[in-house]
N, C-alpha and C positions, 0 to 999 in steps of 0.2 A: 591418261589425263589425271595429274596430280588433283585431292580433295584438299581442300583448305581445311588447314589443324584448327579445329575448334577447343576452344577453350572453357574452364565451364563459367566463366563470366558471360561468357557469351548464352548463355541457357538462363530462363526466368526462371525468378526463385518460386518455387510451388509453396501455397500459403497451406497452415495447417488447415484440417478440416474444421479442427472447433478451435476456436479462440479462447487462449486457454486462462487470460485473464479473467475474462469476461464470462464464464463459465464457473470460474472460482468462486465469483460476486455473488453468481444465482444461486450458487451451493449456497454460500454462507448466507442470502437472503432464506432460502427455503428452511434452512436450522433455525433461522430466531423466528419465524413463523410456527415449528414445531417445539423449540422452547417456551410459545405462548411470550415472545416479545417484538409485537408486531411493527414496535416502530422500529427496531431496529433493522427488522427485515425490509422494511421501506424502503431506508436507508440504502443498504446496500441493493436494493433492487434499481434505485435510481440510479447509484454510480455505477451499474452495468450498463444502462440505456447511454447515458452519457458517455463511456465508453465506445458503446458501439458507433452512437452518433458522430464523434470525435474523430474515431481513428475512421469513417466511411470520408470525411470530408478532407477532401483536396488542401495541402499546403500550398500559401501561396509562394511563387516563385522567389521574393526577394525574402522573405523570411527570415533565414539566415543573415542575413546583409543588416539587420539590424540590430540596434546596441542591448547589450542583454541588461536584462534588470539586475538590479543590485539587489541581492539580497541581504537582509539586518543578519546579523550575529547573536555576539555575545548579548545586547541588547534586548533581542526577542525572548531569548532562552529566559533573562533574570525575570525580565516582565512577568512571563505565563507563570514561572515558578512563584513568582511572588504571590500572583491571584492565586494558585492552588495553596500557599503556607495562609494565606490571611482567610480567605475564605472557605475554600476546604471545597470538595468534591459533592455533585449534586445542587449546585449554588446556581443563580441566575449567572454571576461573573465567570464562571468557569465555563458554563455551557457556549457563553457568550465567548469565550478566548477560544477554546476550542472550534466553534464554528467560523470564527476570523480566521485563525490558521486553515483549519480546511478549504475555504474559500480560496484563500491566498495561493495555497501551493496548486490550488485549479486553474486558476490565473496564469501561473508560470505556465505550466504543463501544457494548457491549451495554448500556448501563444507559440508555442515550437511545434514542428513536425513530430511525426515518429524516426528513431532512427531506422535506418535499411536491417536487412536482415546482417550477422554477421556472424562468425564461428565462437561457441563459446570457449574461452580459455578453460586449460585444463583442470586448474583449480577450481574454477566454476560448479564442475560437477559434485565436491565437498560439499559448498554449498547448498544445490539443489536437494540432497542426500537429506542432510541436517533438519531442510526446510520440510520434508517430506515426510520422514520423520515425526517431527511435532505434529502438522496435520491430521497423521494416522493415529496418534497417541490421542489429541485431539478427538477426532472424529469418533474413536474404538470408547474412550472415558465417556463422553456426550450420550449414544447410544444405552452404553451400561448405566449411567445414572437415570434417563427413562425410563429404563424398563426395573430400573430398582426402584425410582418413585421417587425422587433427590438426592440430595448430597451421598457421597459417596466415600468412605475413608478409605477403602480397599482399590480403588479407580480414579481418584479424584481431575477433574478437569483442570487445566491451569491456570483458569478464573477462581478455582476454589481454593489454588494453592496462593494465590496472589492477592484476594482481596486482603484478608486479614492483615497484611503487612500494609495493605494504602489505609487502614484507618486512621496510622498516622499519619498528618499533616507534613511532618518532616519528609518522611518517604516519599508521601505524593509530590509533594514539590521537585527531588531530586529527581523520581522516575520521569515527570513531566518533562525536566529541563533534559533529559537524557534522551526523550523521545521529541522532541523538538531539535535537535543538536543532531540525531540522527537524520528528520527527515531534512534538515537543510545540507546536511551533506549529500544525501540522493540528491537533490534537484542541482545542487554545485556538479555535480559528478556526470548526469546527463546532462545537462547544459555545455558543460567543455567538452561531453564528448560528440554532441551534436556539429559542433564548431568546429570540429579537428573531422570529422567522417566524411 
């Protein structure tokens, strides 16, 4: 008696043990907790919860079937960067743009599914490398400035190498418009690919 050729579609995809987002967050809430800045550990401690709460909850079925939002462009980018050139970093309007956008791209994010699991492209793995990388670079400077008692010129963090260059207002503006321009191409980019999968 012939076995029917199984396929491995046919086999459920097994979830990692730890969700490796969500795991990231707590790291990085538990660091600004031991850097002594505990709102920002909040922060990311909340967008872990919300995480987990998020991806436990059921997509509803016609989900998809509905019309995607638009998202603003060139228009958003000039806006935020403008708030950051006139008013400068640290400012009630800044804190205020920046927690609109955060909101904003929560909005998109929750209104879609997750996508399914799927194979990563081979390129992909440069990527993860790169990212991995910084983290550890990251994580190794962070450690050695602790135990050295602050700033560090021999290890420096890349907060330490970065602020000095946002005291200009010029900078900050363009970094601003560059990091707004970036995150509206992730949400452009999963969005089409939710819709195509």
């Amino acid at each position: 008696m012939a076995v029917p050729e199984r396929h491995a579609a046919d086999y459920p995809v097994p979830r990692p043990a730890v969700d490796l987002p969500v795991a990231a967050l707590l790291i990085a809430s538990l660091a600004h907790w031991i850097r002594d800045a505990p709102a920002d550990g909040v922060i990311f401690f909340a967008a872990a919860l919300l995480l987990i709460f998020t991806e436990r909850r059921p997509a509803p079925a016609d989900v998809l079937l509905a019309p995607a939002i638009r998202l603003p462009s060139a228009s958003l980018i000039v806006a935020v960067s403008l708030v950051a050139l006139v008013f400068g970093r640290q400012t009630v309007p800044m804190f205020l743009a920046i927690t609109a956008i955060g909101i904003g791209a929560l909005v998109v994010e929750w209104r879609d599914p997750s996508l399914p699991p799927q194979p990563v492209p081979r390129r992909g793995w440069l990527w993860v490398a790169l990212a991995i990388s910084w983290c550890v670079w990251e994580l190794v400077s962070f450690v050695y400035e602790q135990a050295a008692g602050g700033l560090s010129l021999t290890h420096p963090t890349m907060s330490d190498l970065v602020d000095p260059m946002l005291d200009n207002r010029v900078v900050q503006a363009l970094a601003l418009g560059v990091w707004v321009a970036g995150g509206l191409a992730m949400l452009r980019a999963a969005a089409a690919a939710r819709r195509t999968a």
